[in-house]
ROKOL-348295 format. One record per residue (C-alpha): residue number from 0; residue in one letter; x, y, z. Coordinates in Angstrom, 2 decimals. Example, Ala and Ser with C-alpha at 12.3 -4.5 7.8 and 13.67 -1.06 7.14 Angstrom:
# residues 2
+-----+------+---------+---------+---------+
: seq : type :    east :   north :      up :
+-----+------+---------+---------+---------+
:   0 :    a :   12.30 :   -4.50 :    7.80 :
:   1 :    s :   13.67 :   -1.06 :    7.14 :
+-----+------+---------+---------+---------+
END
This chain:
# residues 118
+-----+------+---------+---------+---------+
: seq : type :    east :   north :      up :
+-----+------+---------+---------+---------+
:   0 :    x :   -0.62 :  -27.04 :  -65.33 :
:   1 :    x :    3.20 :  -27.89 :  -66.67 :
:   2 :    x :    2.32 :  -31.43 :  -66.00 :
:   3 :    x :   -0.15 :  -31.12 :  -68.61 :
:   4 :    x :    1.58 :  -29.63 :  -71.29 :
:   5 :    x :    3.96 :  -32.68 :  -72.33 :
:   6 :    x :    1.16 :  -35.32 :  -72.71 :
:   7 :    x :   -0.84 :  -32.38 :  -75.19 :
:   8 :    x :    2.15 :  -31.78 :  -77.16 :
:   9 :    x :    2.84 :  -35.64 :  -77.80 :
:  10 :    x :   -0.62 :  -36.30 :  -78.63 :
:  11 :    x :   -0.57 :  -33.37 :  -80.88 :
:  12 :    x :    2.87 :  -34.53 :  -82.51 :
:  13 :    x :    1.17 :  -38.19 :  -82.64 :
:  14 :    x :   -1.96 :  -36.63 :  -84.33 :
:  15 :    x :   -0.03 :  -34.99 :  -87.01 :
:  16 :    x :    2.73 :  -37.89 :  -87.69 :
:  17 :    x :   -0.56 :  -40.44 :  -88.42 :
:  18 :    x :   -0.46 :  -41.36 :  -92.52 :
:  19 :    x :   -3.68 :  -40.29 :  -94.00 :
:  20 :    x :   -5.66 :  -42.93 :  -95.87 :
:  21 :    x :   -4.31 :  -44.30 :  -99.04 :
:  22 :    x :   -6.02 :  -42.64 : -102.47 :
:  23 :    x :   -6.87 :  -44.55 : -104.53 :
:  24 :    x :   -7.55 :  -43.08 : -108.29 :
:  25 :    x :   -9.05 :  -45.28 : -110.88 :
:  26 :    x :   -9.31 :  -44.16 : -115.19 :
:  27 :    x :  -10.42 :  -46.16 : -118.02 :
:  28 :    x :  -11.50 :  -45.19 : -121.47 :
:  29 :    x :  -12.74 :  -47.11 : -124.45 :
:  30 :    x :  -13.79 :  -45.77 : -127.75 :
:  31 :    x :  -17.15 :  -44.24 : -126.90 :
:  32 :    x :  -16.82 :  -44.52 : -122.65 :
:  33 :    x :  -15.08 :  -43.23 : -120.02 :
:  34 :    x :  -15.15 :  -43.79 : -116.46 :
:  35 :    x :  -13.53 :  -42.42 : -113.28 :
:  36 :    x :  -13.39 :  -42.92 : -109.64 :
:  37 :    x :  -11.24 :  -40.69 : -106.74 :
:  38 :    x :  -11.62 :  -42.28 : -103.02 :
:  39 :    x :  -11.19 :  -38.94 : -102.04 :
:  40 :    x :  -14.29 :  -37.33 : -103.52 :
:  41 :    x :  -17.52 :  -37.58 : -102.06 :
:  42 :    x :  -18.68 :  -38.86 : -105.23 :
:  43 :    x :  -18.50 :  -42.28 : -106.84 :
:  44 :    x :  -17.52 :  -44.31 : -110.25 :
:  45 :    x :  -18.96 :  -41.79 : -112.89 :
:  46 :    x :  -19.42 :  -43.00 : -116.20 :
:  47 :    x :  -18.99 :  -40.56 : -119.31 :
:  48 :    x :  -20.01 :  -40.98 : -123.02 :
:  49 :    x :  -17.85 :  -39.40 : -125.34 :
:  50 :    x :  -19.88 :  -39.05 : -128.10 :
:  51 :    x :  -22.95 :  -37.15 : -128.87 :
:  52 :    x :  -25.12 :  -37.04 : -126.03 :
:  53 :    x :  -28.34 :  -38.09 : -128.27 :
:  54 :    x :  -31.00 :  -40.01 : -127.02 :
:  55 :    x :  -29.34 :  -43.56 : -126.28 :
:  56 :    x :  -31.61 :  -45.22 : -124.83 :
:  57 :    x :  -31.38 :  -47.31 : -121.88 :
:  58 :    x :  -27.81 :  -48.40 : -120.65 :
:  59 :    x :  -26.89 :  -51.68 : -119.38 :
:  60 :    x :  -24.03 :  -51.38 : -117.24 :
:  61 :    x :  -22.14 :  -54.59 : -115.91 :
:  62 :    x :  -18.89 :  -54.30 : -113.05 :
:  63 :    x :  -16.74 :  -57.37 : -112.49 :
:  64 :    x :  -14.77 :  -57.14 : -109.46 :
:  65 :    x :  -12.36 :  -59.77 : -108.23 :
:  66 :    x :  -15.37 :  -61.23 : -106.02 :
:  67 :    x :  -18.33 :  -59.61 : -106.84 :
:  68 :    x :  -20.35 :  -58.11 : -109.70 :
:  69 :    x :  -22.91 :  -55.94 : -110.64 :
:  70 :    x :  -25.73 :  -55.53 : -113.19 :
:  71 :    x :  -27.67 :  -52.51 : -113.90 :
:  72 :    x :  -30.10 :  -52.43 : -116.14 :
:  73 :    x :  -32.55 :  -50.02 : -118.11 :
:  74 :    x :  -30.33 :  -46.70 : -117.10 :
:  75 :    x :  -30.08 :  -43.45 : -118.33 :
:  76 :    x :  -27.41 :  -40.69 : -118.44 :
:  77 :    x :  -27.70 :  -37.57 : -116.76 :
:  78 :    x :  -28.10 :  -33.82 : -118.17 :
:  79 :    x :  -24.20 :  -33.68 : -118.26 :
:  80 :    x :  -23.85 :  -36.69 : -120.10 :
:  81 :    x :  -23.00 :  -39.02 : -117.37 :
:  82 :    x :  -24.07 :  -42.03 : -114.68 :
:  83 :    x :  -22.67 :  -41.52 : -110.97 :
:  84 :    x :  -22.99 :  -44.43 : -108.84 :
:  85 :    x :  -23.27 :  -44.07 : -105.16 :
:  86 :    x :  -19.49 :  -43.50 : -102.95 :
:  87 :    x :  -20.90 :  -47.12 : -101.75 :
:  88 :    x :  -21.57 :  -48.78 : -104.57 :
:  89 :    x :  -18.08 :  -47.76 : -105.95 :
:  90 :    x :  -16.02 :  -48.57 : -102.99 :
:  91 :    x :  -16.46 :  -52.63 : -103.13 :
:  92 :    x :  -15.38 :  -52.74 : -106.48 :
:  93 :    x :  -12.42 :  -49.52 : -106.33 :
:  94 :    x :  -10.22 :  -50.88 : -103.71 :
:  95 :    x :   -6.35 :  -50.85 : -103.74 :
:  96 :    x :   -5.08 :  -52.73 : -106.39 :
:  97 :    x :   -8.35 :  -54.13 : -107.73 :
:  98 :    x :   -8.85 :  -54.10 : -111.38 :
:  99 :    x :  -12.56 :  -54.21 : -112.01 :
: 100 :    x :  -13.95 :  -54.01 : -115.95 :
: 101 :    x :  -16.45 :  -52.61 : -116.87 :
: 102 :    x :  -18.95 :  -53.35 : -119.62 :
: 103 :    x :  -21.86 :  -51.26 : -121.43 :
: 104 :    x :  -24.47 :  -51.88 : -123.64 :
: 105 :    x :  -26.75 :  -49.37 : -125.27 :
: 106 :    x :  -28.53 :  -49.55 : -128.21 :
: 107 :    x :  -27.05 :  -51.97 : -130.58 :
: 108 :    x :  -23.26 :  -51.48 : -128.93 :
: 109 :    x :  -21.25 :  -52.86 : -126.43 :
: 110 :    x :  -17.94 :  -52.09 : -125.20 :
: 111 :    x :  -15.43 :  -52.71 : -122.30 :
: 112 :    x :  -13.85 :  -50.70 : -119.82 :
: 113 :    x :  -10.60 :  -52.06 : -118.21 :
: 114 :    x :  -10.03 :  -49.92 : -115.05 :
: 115 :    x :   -6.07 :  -49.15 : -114.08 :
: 116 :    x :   -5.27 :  -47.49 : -110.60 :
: 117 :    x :   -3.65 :  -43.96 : -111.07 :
+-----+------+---------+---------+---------+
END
């Protein structure tokens, strides 16, 4: 049983010493928009208008990555005011150091969202 104890207690102490995955934390905010993404929540990039939530129509949302983008067309908000995109969708655009933009269109508007890591 004693022989036991030592190889528990290192793999315990090895456990605890291992560095958690990195956060990463992502803001931006324009005039009318803001959007945020946390690795660490289950959800992902959320998209918030600022203004009065009145009918605007459908949204046009583009994301530039460093290799990749994304269109999305003829979206709406939610109750809350907002559009979530999938923890999957986010993640190949919200990675360490990455500095995606983001750009909406809805009704006659347009605007740009550069993202900073926090």
């Amino acid at each position: 049983m004693k022989k036991w104890i030592v190889p528990i207690v290192l793999l315990l102490l090895l456990t605890a010493c291992q560095s958690p995955e990195q956060e990463v934390h992502y803001i931006a905010k324009s005039e009318h928009w803001k959007a945020i993404y946390h690795s660490n929540s289950d959800q992902g990039l959320r998209l918030y208008y600022l203004d009065e939530k009145d009918d605007l129509g459908p949204l046009q949302i583009t994301i530039e990555g460093e290799k990749e983008s994304q269109n999305i067309m003829d979206v709406q908000l939610n109750k809350e005011g907002y559009y979530s995109f999938t923890k999957k969708e986010s993640e190949k655009f919200f990675k360490r150091n990455a500095k995606p933009i983001i750009h909406m269109q809805w009704l006659s508007e347009n605007e740009s969202l550069e993202i900073k890591n926090h």
